[in-house]
Backbone as CSV, one residue per row, in Angstrom:
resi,resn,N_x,N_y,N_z,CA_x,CA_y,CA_z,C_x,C_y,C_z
1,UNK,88.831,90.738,99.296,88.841,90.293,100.670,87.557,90.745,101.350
2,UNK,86.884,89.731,102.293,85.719,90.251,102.706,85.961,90.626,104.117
3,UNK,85.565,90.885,104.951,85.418,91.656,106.138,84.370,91.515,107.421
4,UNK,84.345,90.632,108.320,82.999,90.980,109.320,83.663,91.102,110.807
5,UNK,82.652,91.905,111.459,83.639,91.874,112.966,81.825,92.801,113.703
6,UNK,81.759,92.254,115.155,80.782,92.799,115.767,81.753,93.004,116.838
7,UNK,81.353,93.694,118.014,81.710,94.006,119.169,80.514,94.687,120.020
8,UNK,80.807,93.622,121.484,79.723,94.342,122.367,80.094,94.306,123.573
9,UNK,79.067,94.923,123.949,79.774,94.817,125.808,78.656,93.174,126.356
10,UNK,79.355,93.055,127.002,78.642,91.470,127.730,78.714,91.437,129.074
11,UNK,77.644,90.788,130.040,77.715,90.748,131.247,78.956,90.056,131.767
12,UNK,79.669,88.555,130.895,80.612,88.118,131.423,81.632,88.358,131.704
13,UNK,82.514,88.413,132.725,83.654,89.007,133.386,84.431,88.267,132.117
14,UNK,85.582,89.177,132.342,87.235,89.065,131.274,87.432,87.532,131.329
15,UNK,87.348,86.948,132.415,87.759,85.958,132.774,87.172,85.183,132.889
16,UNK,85.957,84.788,132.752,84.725,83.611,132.660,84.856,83.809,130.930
17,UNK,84.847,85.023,129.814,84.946,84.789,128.868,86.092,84.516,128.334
18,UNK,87.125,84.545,128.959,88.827,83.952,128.266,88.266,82.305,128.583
19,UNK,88.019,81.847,129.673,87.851,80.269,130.058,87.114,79.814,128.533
20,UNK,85.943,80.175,128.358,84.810,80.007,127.564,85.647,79.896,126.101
21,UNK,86.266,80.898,125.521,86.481,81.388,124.114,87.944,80.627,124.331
22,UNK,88.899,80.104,125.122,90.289,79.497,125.003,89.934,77.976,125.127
23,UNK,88.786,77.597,125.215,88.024,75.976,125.402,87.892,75.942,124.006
24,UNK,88.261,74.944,122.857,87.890,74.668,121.706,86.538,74.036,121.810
25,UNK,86.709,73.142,123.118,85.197,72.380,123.332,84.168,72.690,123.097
26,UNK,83.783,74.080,123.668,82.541,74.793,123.420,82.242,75.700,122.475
27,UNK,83.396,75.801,121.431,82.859,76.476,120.490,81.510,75.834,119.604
28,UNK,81.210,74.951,119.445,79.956,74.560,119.181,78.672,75.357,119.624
29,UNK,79.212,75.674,120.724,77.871,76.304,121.569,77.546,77.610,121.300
30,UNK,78.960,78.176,121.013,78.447,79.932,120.726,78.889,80.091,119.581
31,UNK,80.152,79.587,119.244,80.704,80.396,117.837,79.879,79.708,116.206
32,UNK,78.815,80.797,116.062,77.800,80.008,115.074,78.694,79.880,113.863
33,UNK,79.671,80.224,113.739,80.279,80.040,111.930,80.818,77.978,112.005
34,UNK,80.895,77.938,113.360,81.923,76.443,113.692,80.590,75.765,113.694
35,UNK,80.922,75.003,113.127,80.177,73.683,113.081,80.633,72.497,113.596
36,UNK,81.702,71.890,113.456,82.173,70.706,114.002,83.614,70.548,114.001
37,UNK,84.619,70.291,114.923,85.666,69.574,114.419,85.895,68.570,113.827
38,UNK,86.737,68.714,113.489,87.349,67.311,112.372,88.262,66.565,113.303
39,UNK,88.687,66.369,114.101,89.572,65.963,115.123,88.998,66.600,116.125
40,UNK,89.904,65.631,117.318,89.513,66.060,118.611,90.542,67.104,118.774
41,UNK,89.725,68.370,119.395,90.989,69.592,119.640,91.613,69.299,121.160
42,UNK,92.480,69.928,121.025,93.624,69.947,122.124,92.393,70.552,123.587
43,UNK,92.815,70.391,125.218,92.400,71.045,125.888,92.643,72.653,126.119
44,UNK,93.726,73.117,125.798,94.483,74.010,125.753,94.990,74.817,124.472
45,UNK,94.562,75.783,123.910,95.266,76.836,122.662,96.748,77.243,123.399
46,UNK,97.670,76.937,122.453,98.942,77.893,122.276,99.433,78.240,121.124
47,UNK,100.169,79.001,121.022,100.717,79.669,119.756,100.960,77.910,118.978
48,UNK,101.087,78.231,117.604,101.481,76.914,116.622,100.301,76.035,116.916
49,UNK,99.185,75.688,117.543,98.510,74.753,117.834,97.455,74.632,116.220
50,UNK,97.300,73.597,115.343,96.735,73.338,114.760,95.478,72.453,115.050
51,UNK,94.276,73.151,114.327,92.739,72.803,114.433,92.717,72.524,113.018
52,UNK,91.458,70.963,112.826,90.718,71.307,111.833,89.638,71.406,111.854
53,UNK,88.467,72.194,111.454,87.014,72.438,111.314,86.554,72.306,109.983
54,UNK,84.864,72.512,110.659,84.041,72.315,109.663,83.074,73.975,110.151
55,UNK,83.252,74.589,108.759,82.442,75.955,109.565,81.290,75.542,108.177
56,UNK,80.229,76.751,108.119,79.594,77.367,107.485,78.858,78.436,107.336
57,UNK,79.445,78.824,106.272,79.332,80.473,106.265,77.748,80.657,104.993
58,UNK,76.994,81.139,104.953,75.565,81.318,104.123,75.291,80.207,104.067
59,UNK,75.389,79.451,104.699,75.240,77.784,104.265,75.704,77.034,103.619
60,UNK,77.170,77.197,103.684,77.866,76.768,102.444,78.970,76.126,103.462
61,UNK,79.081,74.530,103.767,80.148,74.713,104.095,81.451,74.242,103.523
62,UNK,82.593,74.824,104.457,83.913,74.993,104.011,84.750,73.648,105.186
63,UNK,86.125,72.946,105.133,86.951,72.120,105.850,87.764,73.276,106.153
64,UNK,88.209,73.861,107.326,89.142,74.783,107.340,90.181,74.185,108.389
65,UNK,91.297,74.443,107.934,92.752,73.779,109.217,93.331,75.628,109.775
66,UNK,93.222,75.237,110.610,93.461,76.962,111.677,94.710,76.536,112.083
67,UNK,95.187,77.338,112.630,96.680,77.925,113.388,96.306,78.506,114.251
68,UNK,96.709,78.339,115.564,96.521,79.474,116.489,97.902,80.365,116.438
69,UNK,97.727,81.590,115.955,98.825,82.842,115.702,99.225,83.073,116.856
70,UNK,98.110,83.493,117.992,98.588,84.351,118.748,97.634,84.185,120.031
71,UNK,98.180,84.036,121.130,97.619,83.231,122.724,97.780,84.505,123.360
72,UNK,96.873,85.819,124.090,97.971,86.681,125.013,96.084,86.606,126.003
73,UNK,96.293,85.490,127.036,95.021,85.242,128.014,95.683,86.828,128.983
74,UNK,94.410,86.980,129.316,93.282,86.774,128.878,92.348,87.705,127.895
75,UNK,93.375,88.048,127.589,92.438,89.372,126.081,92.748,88.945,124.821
76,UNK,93.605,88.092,124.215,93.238,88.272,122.914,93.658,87.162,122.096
77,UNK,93.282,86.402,121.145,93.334,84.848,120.550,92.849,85.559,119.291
78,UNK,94.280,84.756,117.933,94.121,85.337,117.100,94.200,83.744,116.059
79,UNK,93.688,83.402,114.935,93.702,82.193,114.488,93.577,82.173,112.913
80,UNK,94.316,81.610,112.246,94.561,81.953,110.591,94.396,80.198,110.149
81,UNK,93.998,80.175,109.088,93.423,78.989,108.408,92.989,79.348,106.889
82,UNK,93.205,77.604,106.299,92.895,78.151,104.973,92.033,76.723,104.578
83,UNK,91.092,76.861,103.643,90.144,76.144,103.161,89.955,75.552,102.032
84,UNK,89.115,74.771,101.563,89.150,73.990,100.310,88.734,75.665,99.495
85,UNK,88.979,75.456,98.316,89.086,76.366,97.124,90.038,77.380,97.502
86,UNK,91.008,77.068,98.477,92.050,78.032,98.523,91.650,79.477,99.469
87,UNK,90.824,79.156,100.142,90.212,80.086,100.969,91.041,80.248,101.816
88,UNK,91.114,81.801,102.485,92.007,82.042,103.707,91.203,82.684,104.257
89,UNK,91.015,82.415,105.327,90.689,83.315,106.941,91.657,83.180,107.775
90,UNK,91.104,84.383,108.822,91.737,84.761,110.339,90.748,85.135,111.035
91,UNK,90.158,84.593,112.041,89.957,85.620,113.133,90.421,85.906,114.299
92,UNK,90.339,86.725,114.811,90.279,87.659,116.158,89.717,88.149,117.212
93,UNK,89.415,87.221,118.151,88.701,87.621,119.192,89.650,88.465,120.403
94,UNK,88.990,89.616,120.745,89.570,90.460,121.834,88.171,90.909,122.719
95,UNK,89.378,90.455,124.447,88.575,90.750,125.240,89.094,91.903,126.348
96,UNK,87.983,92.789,126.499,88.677,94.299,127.402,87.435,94.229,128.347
97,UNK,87.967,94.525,129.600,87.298,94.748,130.616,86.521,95.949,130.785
98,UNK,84.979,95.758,131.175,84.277,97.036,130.985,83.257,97.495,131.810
99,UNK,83.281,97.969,133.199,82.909,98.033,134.454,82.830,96.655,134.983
100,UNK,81.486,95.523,135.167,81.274,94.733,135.647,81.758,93.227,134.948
101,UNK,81.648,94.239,133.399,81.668,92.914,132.466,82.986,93.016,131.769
102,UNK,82.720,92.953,130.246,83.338,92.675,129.502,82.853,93.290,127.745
103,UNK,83.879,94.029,127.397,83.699,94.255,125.574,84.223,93.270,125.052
104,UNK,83.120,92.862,124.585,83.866,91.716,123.256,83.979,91.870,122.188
105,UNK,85.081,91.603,121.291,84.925,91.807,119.867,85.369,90.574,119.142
106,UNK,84.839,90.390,117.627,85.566,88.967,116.292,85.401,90.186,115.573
107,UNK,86.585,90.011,115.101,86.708,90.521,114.113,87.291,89.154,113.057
108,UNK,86.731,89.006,111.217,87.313,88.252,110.984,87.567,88.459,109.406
109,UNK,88.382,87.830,108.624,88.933,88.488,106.864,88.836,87.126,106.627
110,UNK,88.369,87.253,105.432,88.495,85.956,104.715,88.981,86.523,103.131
111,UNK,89.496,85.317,102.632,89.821,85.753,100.863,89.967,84.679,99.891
112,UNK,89.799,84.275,98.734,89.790,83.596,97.950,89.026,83.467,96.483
113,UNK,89.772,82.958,95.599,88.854,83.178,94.341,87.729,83.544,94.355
114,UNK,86.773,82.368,95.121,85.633,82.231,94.980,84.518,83.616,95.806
115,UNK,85.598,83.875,96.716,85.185,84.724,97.766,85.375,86.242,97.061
116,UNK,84.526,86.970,96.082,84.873,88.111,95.478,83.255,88.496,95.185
117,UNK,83.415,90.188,94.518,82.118,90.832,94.158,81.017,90.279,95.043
118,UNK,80.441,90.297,94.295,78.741,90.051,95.159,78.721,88.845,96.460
119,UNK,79.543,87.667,96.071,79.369,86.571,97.042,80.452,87.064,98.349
120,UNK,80.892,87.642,97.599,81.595,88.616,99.093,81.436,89.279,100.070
121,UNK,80.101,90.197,99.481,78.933,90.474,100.083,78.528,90.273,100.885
122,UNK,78.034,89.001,100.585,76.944,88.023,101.235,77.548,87.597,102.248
123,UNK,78.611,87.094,102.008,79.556,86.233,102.956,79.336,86.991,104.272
124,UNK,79.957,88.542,103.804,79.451,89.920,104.743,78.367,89.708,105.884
125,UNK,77.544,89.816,104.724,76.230,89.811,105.667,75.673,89.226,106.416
126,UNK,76.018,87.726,105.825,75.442,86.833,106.650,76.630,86.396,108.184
127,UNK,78.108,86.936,107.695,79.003,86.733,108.450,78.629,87.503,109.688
128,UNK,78.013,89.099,109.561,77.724,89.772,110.575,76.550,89.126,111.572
129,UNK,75.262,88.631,110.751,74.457,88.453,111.444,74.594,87.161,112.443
130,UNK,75.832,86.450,112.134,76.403,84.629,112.791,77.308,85.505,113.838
131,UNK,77.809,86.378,113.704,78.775,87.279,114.649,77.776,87.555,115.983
132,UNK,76.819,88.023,115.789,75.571,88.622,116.328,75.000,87.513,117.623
133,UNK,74.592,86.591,116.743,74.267,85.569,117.537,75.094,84.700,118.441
134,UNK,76.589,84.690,117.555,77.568,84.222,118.634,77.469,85.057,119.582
135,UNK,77.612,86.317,119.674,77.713,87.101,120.967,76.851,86.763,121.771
136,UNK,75.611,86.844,121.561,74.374,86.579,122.448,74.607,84.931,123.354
137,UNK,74.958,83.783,122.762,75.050,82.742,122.877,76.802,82.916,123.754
138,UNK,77.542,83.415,123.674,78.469,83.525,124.299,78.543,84.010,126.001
139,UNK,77.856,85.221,125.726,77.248,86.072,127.015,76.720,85.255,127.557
140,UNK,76.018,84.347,127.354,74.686,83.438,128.109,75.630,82.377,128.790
141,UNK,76.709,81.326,127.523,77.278,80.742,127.905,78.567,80.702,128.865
142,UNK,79.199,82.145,128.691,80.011,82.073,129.839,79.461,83.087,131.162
143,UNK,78.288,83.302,131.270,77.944,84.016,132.495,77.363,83.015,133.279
144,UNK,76.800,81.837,132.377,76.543,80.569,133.723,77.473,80.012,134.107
145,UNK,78.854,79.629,133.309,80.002,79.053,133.956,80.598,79.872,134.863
146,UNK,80.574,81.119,135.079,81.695,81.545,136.295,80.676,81.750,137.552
């Protein structure tokens, strides 16, 4: 099983980033692992709500169908999916209020055959550094919307 998760503090309030990160719409804009839907997503996440995507992870991409697990606005959206070669992920975004702004964290697991030893790694690494940039691109994007 591989493993990536960043967390930072961000200028955007709790609540300009719940709007932002509970919009499937704009995940294009910040969440760098998403690449495209496969369908049009719902306006609204609730528990049971099924997504399908197109992510890519080292450049490799994967069709993944998500679940939304777990809805608790405005801190925390949790989402499980599984992929061609039998791939499983989840991630986890949590949001905590932190003087002006906001701590953000993804945390996310993935697992599958293919996903072991060394390419597991990688997945790692490159998973952290797409974590990284989502944040940056997130901060930006929900501090102009509120």
């Amino acid at each position: 099983m591989g493993h990536i998760e960043a967390s930072r503090t961000l200028s955007a309030t709790p609540d300009a980033l719940w709007v932002t990160v509970a919009n499937p719409s704009t995940w294009g804009e910040w969440f760098t692992v998403h690449d495209k839907w496969m369908e049009e997503p719902p306006a609204t996440l609730t528990e049971g709500t099924r997504l399908s995507a197109k992510i890519v992870m080292l450049g490799m991409a994967n069709k993944i169908d998500w679940t939304i697990e777990s809805v608790e606005a405005p801190s925390r959206l949790v989402l499980t999916g599984t992929g061609m070669a039998g791939v499983k992920a989840t991630f986890e975004f949590t949001i905590v209020p932190e003087g002006a702004g906001s701590t953000f964290t993804v945390a996310g697991d993935f697992e599958g055959a293919l996903v072991k030893g060394a390419l597991a790694k990688a997945v790692e690494k490159d998973g952290v550094k797409q974590l990284d940039k989502s944040l940056d691109a997130l901060d930006s994007l929900a501090s102009a919307a509120a």
